[in-house]
N, C-alpha and C positions, 0 to 999 in steps of 0.2 A: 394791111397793117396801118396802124396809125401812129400819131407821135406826140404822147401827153407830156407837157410841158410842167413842171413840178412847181415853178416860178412864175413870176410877173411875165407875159411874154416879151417883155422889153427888154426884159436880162437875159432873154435866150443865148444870145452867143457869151455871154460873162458865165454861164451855170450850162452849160450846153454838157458836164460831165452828170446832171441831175433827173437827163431826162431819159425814161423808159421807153422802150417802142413796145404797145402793148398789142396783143394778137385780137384785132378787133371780131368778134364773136356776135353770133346772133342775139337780136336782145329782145327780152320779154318783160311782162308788166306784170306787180302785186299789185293786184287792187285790193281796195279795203274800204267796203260801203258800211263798216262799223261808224255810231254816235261819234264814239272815243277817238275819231281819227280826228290827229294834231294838221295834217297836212293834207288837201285835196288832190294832191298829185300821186298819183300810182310812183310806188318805187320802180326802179326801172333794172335788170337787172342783164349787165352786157350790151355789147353795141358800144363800147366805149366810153358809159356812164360812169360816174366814180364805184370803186370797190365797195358793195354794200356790208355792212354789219347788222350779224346776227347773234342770237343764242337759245340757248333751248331750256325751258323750263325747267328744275327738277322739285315742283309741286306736285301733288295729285291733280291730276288734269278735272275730275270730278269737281273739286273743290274751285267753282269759278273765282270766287270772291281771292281766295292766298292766290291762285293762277294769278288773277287780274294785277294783284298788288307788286305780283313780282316782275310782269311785265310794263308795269308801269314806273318800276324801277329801273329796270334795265333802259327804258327809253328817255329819263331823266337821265342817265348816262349816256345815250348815242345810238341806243339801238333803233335799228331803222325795220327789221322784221324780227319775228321770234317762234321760234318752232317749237311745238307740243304735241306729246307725244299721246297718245288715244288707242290704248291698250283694252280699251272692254264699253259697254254699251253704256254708262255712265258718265264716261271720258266723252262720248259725242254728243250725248245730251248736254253736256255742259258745254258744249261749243259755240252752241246757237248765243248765250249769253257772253263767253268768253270775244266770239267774233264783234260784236253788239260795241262791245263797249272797251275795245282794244286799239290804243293810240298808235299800232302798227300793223302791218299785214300779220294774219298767222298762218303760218304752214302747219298741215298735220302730217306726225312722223308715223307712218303705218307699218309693220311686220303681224305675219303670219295672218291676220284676219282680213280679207280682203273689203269682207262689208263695212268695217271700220271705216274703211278710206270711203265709201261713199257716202256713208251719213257724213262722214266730218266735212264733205264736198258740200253735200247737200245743207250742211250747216252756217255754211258763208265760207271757209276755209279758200285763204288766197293761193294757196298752190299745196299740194301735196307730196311727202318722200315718198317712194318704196321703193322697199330692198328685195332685189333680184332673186337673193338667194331665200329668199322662205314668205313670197308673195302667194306661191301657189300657183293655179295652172293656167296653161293658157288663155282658159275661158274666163275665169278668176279677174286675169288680166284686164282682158277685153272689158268688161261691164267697169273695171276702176275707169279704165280711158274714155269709154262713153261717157259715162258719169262726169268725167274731165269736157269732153267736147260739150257736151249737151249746157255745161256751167264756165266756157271756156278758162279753163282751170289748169295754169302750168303742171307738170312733173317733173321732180327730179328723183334721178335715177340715181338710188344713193347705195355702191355699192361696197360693201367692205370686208377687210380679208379675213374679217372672223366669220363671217358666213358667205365663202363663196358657193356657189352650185360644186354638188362633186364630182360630176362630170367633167368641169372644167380642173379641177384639182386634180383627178386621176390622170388627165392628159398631160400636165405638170410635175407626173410622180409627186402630185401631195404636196407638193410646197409652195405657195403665194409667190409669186412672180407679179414684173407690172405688165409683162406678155399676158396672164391670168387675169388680171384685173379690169386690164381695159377690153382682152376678148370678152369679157362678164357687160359691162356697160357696151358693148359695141351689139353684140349680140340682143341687147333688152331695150337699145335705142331701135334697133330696124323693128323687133319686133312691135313697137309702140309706133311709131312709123308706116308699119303694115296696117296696123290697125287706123290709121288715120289722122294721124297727132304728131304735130311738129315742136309744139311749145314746149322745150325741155331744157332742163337743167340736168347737169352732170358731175355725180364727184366718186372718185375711187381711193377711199380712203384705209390706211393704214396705220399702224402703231409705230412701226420702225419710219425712221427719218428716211432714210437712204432708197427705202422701198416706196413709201409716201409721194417722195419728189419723182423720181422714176418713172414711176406709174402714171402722175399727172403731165408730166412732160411726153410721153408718148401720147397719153388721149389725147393733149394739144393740139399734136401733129396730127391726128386722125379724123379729129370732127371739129366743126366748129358751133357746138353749141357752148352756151354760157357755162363756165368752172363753178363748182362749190368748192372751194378749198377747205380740208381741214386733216390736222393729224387726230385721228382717231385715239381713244383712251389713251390721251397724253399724260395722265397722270396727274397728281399734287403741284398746285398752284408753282411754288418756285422751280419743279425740275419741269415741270409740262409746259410754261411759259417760256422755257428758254427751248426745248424741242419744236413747240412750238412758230416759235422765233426764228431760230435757224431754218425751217423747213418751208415752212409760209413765204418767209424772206427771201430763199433763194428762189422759188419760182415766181414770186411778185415781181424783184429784176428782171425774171425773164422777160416779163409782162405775159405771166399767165394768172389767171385770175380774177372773177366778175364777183365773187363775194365772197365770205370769210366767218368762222365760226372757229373759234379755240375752244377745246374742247378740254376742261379741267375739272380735277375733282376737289371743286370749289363752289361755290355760288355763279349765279349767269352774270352777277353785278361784275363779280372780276372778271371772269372771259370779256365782258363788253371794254371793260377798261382796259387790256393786255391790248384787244384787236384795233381799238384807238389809239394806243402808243407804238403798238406793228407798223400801223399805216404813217402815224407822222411820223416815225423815221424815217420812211422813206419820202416824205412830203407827198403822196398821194393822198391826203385826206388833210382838214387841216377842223381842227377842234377844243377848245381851250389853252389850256399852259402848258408849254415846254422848258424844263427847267434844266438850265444846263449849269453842272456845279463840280465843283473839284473834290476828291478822295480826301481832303485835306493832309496837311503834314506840319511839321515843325514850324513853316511861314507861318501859319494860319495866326492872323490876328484876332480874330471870333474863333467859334466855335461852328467851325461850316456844318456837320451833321445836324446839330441840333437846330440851327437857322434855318436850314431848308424843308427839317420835318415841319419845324413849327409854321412857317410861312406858307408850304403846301398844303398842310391841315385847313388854314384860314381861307385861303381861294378857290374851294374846289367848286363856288360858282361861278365863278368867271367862263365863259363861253367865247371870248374871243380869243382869235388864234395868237397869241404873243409868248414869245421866247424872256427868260429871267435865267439871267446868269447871276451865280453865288460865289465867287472867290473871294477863298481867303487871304489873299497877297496881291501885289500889284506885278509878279511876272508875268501873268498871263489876264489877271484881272480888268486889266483897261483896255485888255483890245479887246475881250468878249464883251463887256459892258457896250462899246462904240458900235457893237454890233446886236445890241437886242434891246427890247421897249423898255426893260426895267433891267440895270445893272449893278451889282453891288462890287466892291471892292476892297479889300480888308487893308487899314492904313496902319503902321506902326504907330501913329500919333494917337489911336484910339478913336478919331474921329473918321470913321467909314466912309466912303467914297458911293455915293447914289446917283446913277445915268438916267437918265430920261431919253428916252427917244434917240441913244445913241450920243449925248449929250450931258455936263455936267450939270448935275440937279439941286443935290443938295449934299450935308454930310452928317452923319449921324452917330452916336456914341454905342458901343456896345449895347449899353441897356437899353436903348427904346428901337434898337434898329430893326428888329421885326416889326414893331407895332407903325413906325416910320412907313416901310416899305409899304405895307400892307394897306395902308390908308392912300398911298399915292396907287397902288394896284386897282383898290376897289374904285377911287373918286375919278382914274383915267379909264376904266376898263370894265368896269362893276355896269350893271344893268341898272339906268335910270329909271324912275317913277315914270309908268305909263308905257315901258317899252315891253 
């Protein structure tokens, strides 16, 4: 076990309620000898490296060119790998161009066709899924894992309760258990094991929250290769982001967890952004603005909802990690302000109250106090010419 510190390490004992012990897990490397890659360094995933962020395509894998476009979106947002899925012999010929020119690692998602997964190996692909339950057969197996060895090419064993083996189900009387899940991934780790192959990733993933965490919390205890965390078909953006939230969340506390994928029936641009706002609230990750602001109520001097949309709308470049609080009153207003880079605070006089640095700044009237803020946001925090 280790013991990741969320803060400055100089405020350990001040914030010492902030820090995780997380279950330090074996760790392995995405490489990615693509053009497109933004960074020379292999993602690292486990071993106590930060929580990685992922998502998965929902282009035609075929179509390199919209594949590429949307991966290159998602990494303009934070994505640091991205998994595509390669369902037929077109999906793998377009990998070799997809790999080529991908400003992240790519994983291919494989079911039911085994050869899939080695062309897509064979095509640069930084690590590959498959699913236990409809991989095919032992021998099946075996040629993916060589394939793996021969290209030292991680696996993750991605297993999930809409197709487990029925074998394992019947021993269950038929019903998804996280005793079923993780026997499903324990069972498909020795056998990949037997065959020779230790690089693996691991996730047992579910629909239901309460099954979802269960299940991850006993693989835990049982192996220590690196976590995929995710809730499986978590559904529409607002109700799958908060199952998602709740679930993710409670085993990240635990400090289980080596990467991260939300899985919504949305675009990947919002998964990427949900799994950015998952992690900074826990302070494991730290990535542009965190805007802290009040429900408003009858105090409100401004108009706080409409301030905050429009002020978030304006910064969504900003890339350093800084906290902006938005109240509308000064009950609670000046002490969040003394505590973040940029504080607002709504004055009855009409003249708004602006922190700096934790710090009085300036004050501003209703009507220019967005464009105010925003200009001291971008000129202290904005990306200069040439960075």
């Amino acid at each position: 076990m280790f013991v990741l510190y969320l803060l400055d390490m100089s405020l350990k004992e001040k914030y010492a309620y902030k820090k995780i012990n997380f279950k330090k897990t074996q760790s392995l490397e995405l490489k990615n000898c693509g053009e497109g890659l933004r960074n020379s360094e292999a993602v690292i995933v486990g071993g106590g490296s930060p929580v990685v962020v992922q998502s998965m395509t929902n282009t035609l894998t075929s179509d390199a060119k919209a594949t590429l476009q949307q991966i290159e979106e998602c990494y303009e947002l934070g994505a640091e790998a991205m998994r595509v899925s390669v369902p037929d012999k077109a999906s793998t010929a377009a990998m070799k161009d997809i790999v080529k020119n991908s400003p992240v690692p790519i994983i291919a998602d494989v079911h039911f066709h085994y050869k899939r997964g080695i062309e897509a190996i064979e095509a640069g692909a930084s690590c590959i899924r498959i699913n236990p339950g409809n991989i095919g057969t032992k021998t099946q197996l075996s040629e993916i894992v060589k394939a793996c060895i021969d290209n030292n090419v991680p696996i993750r064993i991605g297993v999930n309760v809409g197709s487990l083996e029925q074998n394992i189900l019947a021993k269950y009387n038929n019903e998804p258990c996280p005793e079923a899940l993780v026997e499903s991934a324990l069972n498909n780790i020795k056998m990949v094991e037997d065959l020779g192959w230790n690089k693996i990733k691991v996730s047992v993933k579910a629909s239901d929250v309460m099954l979802m965490v269960k299940s991850y919390r006993l693989l835990s205890r049982k192996c220590n290769y690196p976590l995929h965390l995710g809730l499986t078909e978590a559904g529409p953006a607002f109700s799958g982001t908060i199952k998602s939230a709740v679930s993710m969340g409670a085993l990240l506390m635990d400090g289980i967890g080596d990467t991260i994928r939300i899985s919504l029936s949305a675009l990947p641009q919002e998964e990427i952004k949900v799994c950015w706002a998952l992690l900074k609230s826990l302070e494991l990750r730290s990535r542009g603005v965190n805007i802290i602001s009040c429900p408003s109520c009858a105090r409100q001097q401004f108009d706080v909802i409409s301030t905050v949309a429009k002020i978030e709308s304006q910064i969504t470049n900003i890339k350093q990690n800084i906290d902006i609080s938005i109240l509308g009153c000064v009950v609670n207003g000046i002490g969040e302000a003394t505590r973040s880079h940029i504080g607002i605070t709504g004055a009855m006089s009409g003249q708004h109250l602006i922190y700096l640095h934790g710090k009085p700044y300036c004050k501003a009237p209703t009507e220019t106090l967005v464009e105010t803020v925003v200009k001291i946001i971008q000129s202290e925090f904005g990306e200069k010419d040439g960075e």
